[in-house]
C-alpha positions, 0 to 999 in steps of 0.5 A: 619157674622154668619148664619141667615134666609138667609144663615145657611152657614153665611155671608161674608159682610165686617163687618165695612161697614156693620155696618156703613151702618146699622147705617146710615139707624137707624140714618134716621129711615131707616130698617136697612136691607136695603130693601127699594125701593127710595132714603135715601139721603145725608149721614150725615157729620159725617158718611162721615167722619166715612167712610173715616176714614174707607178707609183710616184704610184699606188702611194703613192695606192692599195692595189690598181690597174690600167689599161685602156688599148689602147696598152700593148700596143705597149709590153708589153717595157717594162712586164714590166721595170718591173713583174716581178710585174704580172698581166695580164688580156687579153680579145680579140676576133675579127679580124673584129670588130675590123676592122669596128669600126676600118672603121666608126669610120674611116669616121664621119669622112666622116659627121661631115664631112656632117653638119657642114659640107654642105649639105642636098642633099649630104648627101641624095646622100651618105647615098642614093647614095654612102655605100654605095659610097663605103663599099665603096671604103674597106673594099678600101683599108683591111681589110688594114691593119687586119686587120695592126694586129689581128695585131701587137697580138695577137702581142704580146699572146702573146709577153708571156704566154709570158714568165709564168708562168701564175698571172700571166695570164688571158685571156678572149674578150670574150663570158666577161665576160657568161657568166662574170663572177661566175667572172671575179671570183672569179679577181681576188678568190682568186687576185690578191687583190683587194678587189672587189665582184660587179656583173653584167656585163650591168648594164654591158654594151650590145650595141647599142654593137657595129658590126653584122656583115658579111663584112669578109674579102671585102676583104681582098686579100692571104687569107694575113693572113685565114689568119695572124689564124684562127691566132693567135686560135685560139692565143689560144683554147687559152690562154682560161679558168680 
């Protein structure tokens, strides 16, 4: 995929799933971003058979595959059944992070609309004056929620690994890629059996790319949320590693 607000590098979702995904949430007047915090129910039969029809494509076409595509998650009952012996590589991130990386790429909207449509002056005021505040007010109405889409993705993440069996699954805090991806591929080589070649990790990586901190949880109104994300990351925590 091609850059967008939340990557100028571009993406790497596997395009076919990512649009059969996208248009299963539009069919459900879903956003089609995937960012909801419940459930979006049984997939329609005639997408069921869109998928298979899709595995089945990419088997015929590759000796060994997988995708990278974030909705898939909202979908994960689905994709157990159809696929029984599929092994899933999950690799989180903390709540925090992720809440401010959706605040800021919400927010770049407001940006984009300045930088294309205003004039001088007024993007003089929004850039010297109001962003900041503006900014403030936009986290207060959407940390919560954001904070909830966390939480479900995560819980379903979890709910899928206790239905496998260990040797099916590795999970991984996002920093292991960079401290431990010669061990991570070894795992996908020895115990997936996978064809791979050792690249450094760090060869890939750009943390410039990463929003830059800030206390995100002194917007969160409703503390209970802050207190169910530290429980849930730390059940994820106890599951990370090799």
């Amino acid at each position: 995929m091609g850059p967008g607000i939340g990557n100028i590098e571009g993406h790497f979702e596997d395009l076919e799933f990512f649009k059969l995904h996208v248009e299963i949430l539009r069919e459900n007047n879903f956003d089609h971003s995937g960012i909801i915090d419940h459930s979006v129910g049984d997939i329609p039969s005639d997408y069921k058979e869109k998928i298979k029809d899709l595995i089945e494509s990419k088997n015929r076409r590759f000796f060994q595959w997988g995708w990278k595509e974030p909705r898939t998650c909202l979908f994960l009952d689905f994709y157990r059944d159809i696929l029984p012996d599929a092994c899933y590589l999950v690799v989180y991130r903390s709540y925090q992070f992720v809440v401010i990386s959706l605040l800021k790429r919400a927010f770049a909207n407001f940006d984009n609309l300045y930088n294309t449509r205003k004039s001088y002056l007024s993007k003089w005021a929004w850039y010297k004056v109001r962003r900041k505040r503006f900014f403030k007010k936009f986290c207060r109405q959407h940390s919560d929620y954001f904070l909830k889409v966390w939480i479900f993705y995560n819980e379903q993440i979890l709910k899928n690994i206790s239905n496998l069996t260990p040797e099916r699954y590795l999970v991984l805090n996002y920093s292991m890629l960079n401290s431990k991806d010669h061990d991570v591929l070894s795992f996908l080589i020895n115990n997936w059996q996978f064809s791979l070649q050792y690249k450094k990790f760090s060869d890939t990586y750009n943390e410039k790319l990463f929003s830059e901190p800030f206390n995100m949880e002194s917007y969160i109104s409703d503390k209970e949320l802050i207190n169910k994300a530290k429980n849930l990351e730390n059940v994820l925590e106890t599951y990370a590693g090799f």
